[in-house]
N, C-alpha and C positions, 0 to 999 in steps of 0.2 A: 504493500500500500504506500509506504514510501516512497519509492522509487517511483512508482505511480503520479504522486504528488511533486514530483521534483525534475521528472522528464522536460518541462519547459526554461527550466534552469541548466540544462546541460550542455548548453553552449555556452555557458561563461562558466564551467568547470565547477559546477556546484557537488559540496560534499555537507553531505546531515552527519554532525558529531555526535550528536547523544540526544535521547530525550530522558524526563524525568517526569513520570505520572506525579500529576497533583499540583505541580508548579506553572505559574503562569510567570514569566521574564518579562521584567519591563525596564530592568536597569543595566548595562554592558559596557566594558570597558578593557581598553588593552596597554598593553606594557611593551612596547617592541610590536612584532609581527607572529610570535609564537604565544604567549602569555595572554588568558582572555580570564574575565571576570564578568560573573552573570550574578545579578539577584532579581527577589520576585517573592512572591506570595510564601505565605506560610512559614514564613522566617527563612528563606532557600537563601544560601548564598555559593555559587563553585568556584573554583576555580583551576583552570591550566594550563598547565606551563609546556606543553610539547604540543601546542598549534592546535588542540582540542582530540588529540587523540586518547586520552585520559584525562577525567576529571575530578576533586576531592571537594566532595559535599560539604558543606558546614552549616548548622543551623548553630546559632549563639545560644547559650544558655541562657534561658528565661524569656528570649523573644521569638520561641514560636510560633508564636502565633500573630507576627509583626506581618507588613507589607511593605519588602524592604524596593520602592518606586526607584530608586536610581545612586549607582556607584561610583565612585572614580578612584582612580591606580596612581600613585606616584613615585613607584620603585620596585623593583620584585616582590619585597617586602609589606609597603604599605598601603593601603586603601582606607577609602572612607566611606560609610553608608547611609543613605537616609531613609523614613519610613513616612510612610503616607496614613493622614487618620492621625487621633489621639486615642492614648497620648502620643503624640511627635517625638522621635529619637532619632540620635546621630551618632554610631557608635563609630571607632576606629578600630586598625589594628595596624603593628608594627611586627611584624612575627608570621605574611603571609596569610593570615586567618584563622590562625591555630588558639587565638586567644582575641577576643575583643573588647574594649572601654568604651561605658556611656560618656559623652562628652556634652551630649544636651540633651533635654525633655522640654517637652511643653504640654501641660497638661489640659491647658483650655482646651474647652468642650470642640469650640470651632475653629482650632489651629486643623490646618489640611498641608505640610509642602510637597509642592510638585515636583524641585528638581535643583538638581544642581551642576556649578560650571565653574572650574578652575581655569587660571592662566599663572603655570608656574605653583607659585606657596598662595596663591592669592585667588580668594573663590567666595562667592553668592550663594545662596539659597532663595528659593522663593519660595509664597506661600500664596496660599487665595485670601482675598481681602476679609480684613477685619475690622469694623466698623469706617468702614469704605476706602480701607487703604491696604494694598499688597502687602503682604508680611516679606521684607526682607534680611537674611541675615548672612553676615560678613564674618571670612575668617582670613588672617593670612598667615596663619602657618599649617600650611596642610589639613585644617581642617579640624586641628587637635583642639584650638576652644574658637568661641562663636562668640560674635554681637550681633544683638537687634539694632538695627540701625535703620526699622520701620520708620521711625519718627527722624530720620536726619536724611534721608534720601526719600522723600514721599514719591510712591506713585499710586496716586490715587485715582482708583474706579467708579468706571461707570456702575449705575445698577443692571445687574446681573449678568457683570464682565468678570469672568475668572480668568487663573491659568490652567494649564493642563497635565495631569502625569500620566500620559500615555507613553513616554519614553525618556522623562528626565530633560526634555532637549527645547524648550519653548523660552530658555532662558539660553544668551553668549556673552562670554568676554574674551575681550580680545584686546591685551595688553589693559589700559584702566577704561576702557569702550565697555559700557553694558547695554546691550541687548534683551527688552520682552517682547514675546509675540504673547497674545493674549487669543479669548474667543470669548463664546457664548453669546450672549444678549449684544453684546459689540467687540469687535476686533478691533485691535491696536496695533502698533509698537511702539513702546516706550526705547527711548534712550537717554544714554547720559556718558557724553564724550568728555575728553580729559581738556580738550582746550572751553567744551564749553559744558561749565558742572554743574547748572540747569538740566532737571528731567523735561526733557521734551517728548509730547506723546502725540503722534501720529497714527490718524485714523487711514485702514489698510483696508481694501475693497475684496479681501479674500469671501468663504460663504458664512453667515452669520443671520444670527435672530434667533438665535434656540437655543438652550443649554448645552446640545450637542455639536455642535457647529464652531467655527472660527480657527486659529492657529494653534496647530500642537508642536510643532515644532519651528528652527527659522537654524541658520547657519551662515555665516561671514568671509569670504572669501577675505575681503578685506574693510575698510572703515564704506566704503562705497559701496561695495558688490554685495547682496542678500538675497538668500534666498528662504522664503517663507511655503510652509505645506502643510495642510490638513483637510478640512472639508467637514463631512456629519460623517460620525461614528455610526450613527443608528443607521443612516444607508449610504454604504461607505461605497458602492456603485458610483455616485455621484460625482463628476468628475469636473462639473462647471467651476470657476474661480474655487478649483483646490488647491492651485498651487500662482503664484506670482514671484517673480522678480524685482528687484531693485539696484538700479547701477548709480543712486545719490545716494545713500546712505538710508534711503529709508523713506523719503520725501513722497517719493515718486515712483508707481509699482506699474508691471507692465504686464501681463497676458500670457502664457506661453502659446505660442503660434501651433503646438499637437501640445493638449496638456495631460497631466497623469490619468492614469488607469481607474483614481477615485480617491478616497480616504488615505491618506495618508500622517501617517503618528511619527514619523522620525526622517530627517533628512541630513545630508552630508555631502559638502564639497572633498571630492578625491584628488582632482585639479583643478584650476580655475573652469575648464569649462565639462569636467567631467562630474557629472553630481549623481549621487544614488540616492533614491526615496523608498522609504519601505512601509506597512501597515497592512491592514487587513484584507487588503483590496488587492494584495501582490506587492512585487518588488518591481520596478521602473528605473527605468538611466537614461539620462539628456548626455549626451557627448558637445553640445554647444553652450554650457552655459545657464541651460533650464529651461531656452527656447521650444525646444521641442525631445520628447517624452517618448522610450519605449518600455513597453513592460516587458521584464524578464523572467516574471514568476509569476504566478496565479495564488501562491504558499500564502496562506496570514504569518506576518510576522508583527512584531509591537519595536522594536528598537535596534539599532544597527552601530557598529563601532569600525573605526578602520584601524589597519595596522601601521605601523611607521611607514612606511615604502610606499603608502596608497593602492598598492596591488592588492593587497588582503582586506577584505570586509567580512568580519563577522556578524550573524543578525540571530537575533533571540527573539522569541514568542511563547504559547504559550503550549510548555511541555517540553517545544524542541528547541535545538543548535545548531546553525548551520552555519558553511562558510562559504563566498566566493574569492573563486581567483579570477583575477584578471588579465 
């Protein structure tokens, strides 16, 4: 049945690493081209180190029963993880995964974070708004302690504009550049550049009006170059304004001239004009840019990570693991 399922993939050398009954993956991250890191539901977290041909499960003590939304790798050794829902946790580890530290909770009833994005020691969290502002919090040393720094960087929402954790990836930084794409009742993008340290919020023509709807993910070639994808989860067919571009930084969004296959939860610059998009709806690749869109998979997958080289992307969903080469 899998092989089945992955036949439309095998011209870009697609190989299923593992699945694991029970787990749904919504968080992925790599270390080099051989080292991948997955979490997800049910407290899952794996990890491995010979390019996913062997895996070593980890659930953390006492958060079994967590939903661990999105990870990130800063050495063989180190990672950091976040959970979605309260209470809100952010555990680390220095040791591979073989032992983890809480390094924050939040207990409140309506704490939710979606995701997170380092540049270097230096990374964000975000959260869905709370008494009509985004929860954001700041660390810069890997992760190890945290500040809310909701109330020093506002960005504040419309009514019934969230973010999303469908893949950890709706938030970028990119040197002290930050990056929201937003959805639901209204789609955004927030930023906040270094020369200018004003949040400026820009409304984005992707598909929106519903709770399911708007940007799940966005990705930065560079301060200019963006690329925003999502669409409605609930019918992820859908394939009208799911995806847009931007070549000013954000101002200004343009159409892709063949656009994606539909829903899409996580997206990724490989080269400047080589981008992958993945989600429920399949996996799709623009080779121009994000101009124009083919699909290369039918497979649902929820988030995607590339390897150092660009030639390796690995993509997670829900149960399985899979790789492309390129």
């Amino acid at each position: 049945m899998l092989a089945a399922c992955l036949t439309g993939l095998q011209a870009q050398n697609v190989e299923m690493l593992t699945t694991l009954s029970g787990a749904s993956f919504r968080g992925i991250a790599c270390w080099g081209d051989e080292q991948i890191w997955v979490s997800g539901s049910g407290g899952k977290i794996g990890r491995s180190i010979d390019a996913g041909k062997t895996w070593h499960w980890i659930s953390p003590a006492g958060y079994e029963a967590f939903d661990f939304r999105d990870i990130e790798v800063f050495s063989e050794n180190a990672a950091v993880v976040l959970s979605a829902g309260s209470p809100a946790v952010i555990l680390t580890t220095q040791n591979g995964g073989e032992s983890w530290t809480e390094v924050f909770r939040d207990t409140r009833a309506e704490i939710f974070l979606d995701g997170m994005e380092f540049d270097g020691n230096h990374g964000f969290i975000i959260g869905d708004p709370i008494d009509g502002a985004f929860q954001l919090l700041e660390s810069k040393d890997r992760g190890k302690t945290w500040d809310d720094v909701s109330n020093v960087m506002y960005l504040f929402a419309d009514d019934g504009e969230v973010a999303f954790a469908a893949s950890g990836t709706s938030l970028h930084l990119k040197g002290k550049n930050l990056y929201l794409g937003t959805g639901g009742v209204t789609a955004s993008l927030f930023t906040r550049k270094t020369r200018k340290p004003a949040v400026i919020k820009i409304p984005v023509p992707i598909i929106q009006g519903i709770a399911s709807t708007g940007i799940f993910s966005i990705d930065c070639w560079d301060q200019e170059n963006i690329i925003a994808v999502g669409g409605d989860y609930m019918n992820d067919t859908v394939s009208t304004d799911a995806a847009l571009i931007s070549y000013d930084g954000g101002y200004n969004w343009k159409k892709p001239e063949t656009t994606t296959s539909g829903y899409k939860s996580c997206v990724k610059y490989l080269t400047k004009e080589r981008i992958i998009a993945t989600g429920t709806s399949g996996t799709d690749i623009s080779n121009d840019g994000g101009l124009n869109w083919r699909q290369i998979s039918k497979d649902s997958f929820h988030c995607l990570a590339k390897g150092k080289s660009g030639d390796i992307v690995y993509l997670a969903g829900d149960k399985h693991i899979a790789k492309i080469t390129f």
